[in-house]
mmCIF file of the N, C-alpha and C atoms, coordinates in Angstrom:
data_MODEL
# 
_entry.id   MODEL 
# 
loop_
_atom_site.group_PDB 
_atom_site.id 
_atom_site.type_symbol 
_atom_site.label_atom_id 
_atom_site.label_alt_id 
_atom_site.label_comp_id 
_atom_site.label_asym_id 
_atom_site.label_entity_id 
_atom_site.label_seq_id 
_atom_site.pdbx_PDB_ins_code 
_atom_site.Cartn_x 
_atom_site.Cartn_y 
_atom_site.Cartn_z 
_atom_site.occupancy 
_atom_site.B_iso_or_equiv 
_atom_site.pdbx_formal_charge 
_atom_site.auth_seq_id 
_atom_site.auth_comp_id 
_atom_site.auth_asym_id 
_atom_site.auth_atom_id 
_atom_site.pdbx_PDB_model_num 
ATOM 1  N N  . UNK A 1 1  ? -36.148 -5.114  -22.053 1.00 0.00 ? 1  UNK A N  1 
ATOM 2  C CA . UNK A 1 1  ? -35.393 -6.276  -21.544 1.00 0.00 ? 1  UNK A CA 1 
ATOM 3  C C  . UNK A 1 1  ? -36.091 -7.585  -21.953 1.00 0.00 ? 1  UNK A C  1 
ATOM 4  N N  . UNK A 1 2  ? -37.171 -7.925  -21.432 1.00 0.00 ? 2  UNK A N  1 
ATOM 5  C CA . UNK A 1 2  ? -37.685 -8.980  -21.725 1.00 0.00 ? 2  UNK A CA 1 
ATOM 6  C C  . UNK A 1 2  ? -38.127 -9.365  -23.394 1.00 0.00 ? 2  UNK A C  1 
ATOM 7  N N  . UNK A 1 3  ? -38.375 -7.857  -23.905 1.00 0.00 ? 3  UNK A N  1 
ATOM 8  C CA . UNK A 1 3  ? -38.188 -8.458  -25.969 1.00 0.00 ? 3  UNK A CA 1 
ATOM 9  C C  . UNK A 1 3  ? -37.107 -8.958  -26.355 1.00 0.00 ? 3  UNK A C  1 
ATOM 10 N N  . UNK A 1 4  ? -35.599 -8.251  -26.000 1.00 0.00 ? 4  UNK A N  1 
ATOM 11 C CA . UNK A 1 4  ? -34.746 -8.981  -25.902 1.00 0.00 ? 4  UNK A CA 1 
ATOM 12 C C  . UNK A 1 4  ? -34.518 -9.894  -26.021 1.00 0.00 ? 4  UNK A C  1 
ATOM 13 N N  . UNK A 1 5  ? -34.403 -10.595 -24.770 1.00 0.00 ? 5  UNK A N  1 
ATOM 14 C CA . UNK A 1 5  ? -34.020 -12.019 -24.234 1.00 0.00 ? 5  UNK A CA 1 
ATOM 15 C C  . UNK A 1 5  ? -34.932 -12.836 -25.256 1.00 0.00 ? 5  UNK A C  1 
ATOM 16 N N  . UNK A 1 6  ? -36.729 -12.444 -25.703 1.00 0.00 ? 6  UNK A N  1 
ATOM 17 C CA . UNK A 1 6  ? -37.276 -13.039 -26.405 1.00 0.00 ? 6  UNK A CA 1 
ATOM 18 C C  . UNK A 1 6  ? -36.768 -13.748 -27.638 1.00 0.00 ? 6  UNK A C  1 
ATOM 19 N N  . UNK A 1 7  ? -36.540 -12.212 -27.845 1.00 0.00 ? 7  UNK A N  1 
ATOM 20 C CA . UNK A 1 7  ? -35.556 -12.383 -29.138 1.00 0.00 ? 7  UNK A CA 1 
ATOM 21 C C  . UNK A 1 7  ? -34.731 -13.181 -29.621 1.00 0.00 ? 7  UNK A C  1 
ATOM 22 N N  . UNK A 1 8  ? -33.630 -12.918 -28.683 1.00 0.00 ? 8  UNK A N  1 
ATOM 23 C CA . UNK A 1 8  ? -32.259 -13.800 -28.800 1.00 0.00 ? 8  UNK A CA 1 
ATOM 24 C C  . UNK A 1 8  ? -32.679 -15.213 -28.525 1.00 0.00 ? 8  UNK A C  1 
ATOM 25 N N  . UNK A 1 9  ? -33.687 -15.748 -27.132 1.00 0.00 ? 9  UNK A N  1 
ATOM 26 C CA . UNK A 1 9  ? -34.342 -17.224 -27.340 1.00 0.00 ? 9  UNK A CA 1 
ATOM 27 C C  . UNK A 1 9  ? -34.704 -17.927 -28.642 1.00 0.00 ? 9  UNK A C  1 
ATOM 28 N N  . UNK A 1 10 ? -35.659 -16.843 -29.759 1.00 0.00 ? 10 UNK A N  1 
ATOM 29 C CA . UNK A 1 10 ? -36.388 -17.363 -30.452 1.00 0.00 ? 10 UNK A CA 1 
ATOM 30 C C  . UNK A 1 10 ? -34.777 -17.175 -31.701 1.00 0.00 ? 10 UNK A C  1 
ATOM 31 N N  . UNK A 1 11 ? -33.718 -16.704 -31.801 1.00 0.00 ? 11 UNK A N  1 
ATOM 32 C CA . UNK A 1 11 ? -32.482 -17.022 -32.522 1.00 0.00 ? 11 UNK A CA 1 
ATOM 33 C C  . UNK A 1 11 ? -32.434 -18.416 -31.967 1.00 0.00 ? 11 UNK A C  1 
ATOM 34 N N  . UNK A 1 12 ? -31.831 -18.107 -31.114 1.00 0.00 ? 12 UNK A N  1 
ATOM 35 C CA . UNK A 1 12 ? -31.362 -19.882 -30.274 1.00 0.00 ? 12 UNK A CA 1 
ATOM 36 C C  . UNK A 1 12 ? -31.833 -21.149 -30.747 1.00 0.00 ? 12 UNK A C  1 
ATOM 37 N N  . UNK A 1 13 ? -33.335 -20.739 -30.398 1.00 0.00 ? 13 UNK A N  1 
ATOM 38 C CA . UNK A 1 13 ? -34.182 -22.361 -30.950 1.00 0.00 ? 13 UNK A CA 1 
ATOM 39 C C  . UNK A 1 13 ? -34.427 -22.152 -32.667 1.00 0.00 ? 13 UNK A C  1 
ATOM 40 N N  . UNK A 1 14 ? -34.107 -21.111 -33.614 1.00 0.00 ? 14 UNK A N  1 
ATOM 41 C CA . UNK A 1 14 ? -34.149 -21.166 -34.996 1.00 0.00 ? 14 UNK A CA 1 
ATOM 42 C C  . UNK A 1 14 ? -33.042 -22.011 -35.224 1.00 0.00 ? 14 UNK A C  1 
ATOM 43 N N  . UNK A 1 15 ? -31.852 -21.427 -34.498 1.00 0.00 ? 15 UNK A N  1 
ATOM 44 C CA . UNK A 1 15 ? -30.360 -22.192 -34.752 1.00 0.00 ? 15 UNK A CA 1 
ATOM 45 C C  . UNK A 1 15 ? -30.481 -24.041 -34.109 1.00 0.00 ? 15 UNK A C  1 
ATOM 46 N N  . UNK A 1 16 ? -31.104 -24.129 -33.128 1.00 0.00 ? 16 UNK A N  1 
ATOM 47 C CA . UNK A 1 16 ? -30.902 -25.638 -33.065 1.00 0.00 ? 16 UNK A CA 1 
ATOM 48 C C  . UNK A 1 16 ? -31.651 -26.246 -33.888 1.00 0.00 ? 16 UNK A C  1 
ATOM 49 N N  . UNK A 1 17 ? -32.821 -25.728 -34.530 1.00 0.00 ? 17 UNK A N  1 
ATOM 50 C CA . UNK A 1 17 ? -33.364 -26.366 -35.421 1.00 0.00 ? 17 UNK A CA 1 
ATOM 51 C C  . UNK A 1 17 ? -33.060 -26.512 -36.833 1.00 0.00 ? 17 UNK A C  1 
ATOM 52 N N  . UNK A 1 18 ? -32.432 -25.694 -37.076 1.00 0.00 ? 18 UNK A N  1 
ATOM 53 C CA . UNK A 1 18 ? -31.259 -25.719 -38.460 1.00 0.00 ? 18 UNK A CA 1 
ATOM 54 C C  . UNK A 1 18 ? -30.297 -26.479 -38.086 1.00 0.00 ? 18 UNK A C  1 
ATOM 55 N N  . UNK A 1 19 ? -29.624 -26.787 -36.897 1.00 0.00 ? 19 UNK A N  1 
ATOM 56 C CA . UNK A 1 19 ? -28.458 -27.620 -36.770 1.00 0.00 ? 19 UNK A CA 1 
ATOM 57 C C  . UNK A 1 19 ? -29.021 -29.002 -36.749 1.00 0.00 ? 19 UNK A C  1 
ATOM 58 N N  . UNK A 1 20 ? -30.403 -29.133 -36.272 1.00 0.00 ? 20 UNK A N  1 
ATOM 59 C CA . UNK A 1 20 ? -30.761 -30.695 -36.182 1.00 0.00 ? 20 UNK A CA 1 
ATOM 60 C C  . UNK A 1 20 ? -31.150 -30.929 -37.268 1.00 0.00 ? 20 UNK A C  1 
ATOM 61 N N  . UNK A 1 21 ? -31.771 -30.105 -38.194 1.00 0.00 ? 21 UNK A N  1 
ATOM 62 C CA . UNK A 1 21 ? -32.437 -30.568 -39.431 1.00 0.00 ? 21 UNK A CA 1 
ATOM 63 C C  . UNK A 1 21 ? -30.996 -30.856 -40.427 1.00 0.00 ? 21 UNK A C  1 
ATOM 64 N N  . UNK A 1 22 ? -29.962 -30.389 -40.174 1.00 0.00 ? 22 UNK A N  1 
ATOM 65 C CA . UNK A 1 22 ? -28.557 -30.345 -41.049 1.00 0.00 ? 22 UNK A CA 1 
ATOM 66 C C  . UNK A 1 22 ? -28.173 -31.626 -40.603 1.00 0.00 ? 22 UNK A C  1 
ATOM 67 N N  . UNK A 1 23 ? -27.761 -31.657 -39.244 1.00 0.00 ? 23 UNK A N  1 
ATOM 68 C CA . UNK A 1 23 ? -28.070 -33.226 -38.668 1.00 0.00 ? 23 UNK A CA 1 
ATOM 69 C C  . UNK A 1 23 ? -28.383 -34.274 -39.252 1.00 0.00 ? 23 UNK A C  1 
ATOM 70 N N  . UNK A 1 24 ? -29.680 -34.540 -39.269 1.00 0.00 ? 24 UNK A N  1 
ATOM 71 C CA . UNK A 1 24 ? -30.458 -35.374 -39.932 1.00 0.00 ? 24 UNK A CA 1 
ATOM 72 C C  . UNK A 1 24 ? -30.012 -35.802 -41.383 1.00 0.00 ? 24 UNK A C  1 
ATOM 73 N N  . UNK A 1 25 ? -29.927 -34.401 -42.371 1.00 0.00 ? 25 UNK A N  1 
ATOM 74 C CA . UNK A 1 25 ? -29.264 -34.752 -43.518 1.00 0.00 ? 25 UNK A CA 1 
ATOM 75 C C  . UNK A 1 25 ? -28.381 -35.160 -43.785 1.00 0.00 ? 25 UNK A C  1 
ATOM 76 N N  . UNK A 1 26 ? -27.289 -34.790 -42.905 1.00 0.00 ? 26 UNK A N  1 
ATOM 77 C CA . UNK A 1 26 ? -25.685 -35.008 -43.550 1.00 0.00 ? 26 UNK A CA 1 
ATOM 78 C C  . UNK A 1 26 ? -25.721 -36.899 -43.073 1.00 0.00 ? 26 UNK A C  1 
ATOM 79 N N  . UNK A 1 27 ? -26.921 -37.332 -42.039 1.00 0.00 ? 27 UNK A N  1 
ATOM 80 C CA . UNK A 1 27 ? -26.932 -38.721 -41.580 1.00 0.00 ? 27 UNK A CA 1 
ATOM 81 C C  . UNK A 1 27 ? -27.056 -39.818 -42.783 1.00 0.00 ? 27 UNK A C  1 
ATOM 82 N N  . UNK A 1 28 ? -28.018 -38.529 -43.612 1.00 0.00 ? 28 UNK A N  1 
ATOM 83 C CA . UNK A 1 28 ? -29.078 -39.733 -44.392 1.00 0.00 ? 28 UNK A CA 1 
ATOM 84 C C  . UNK A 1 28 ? -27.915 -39.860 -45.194 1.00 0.00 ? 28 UNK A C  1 
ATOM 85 N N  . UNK A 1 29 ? -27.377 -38.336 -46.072 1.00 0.00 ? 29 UNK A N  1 
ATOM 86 C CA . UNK A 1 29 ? -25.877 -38.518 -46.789 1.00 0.00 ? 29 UNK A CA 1 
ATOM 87 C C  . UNK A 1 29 ? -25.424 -39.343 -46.815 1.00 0.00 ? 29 UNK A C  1 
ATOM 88 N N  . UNK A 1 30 ? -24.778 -39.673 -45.470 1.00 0.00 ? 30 UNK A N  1 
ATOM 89 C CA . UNK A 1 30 ? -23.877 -40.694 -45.232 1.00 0.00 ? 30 UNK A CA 1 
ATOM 90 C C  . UNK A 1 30 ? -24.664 -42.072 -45.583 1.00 0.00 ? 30 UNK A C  1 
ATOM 91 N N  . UNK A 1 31 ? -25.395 -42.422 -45.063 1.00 0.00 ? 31 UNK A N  1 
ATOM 92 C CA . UNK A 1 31 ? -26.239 -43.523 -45.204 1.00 0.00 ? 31 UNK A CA 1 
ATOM 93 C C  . UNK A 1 31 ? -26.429 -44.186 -46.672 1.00 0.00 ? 31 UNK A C  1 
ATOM 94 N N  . UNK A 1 32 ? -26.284 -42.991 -47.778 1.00 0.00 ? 32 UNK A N  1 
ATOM 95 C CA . UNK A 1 32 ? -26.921 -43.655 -48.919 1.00 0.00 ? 32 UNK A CA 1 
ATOM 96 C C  . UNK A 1 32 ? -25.473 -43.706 -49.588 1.00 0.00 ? 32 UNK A C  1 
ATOM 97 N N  . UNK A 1 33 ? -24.543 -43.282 -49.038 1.00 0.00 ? 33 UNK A N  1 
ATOM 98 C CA . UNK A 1 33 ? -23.066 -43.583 -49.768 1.00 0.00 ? 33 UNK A CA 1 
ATOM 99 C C  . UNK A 1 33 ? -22.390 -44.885 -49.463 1.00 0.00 ? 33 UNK A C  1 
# 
């Protein structure tokens, strides 16, 4: 149970950190157009 949940946490915070780092880019994108 508790590797689990580890698990799926340490998905979770991989995925927000790919969404913020995508974030960030698509900002700058915009920025330099």
């Amino acid at each position: 149970m508790g590797y689990c949940r580890e698990n799926i946490w340490l998905v979770k915070e991989s995925a927000v950190k790919f969404l913020v780092e995508f974030y960030v880019k698509f900002n700058r994108l915009i920025g330099c157009i």
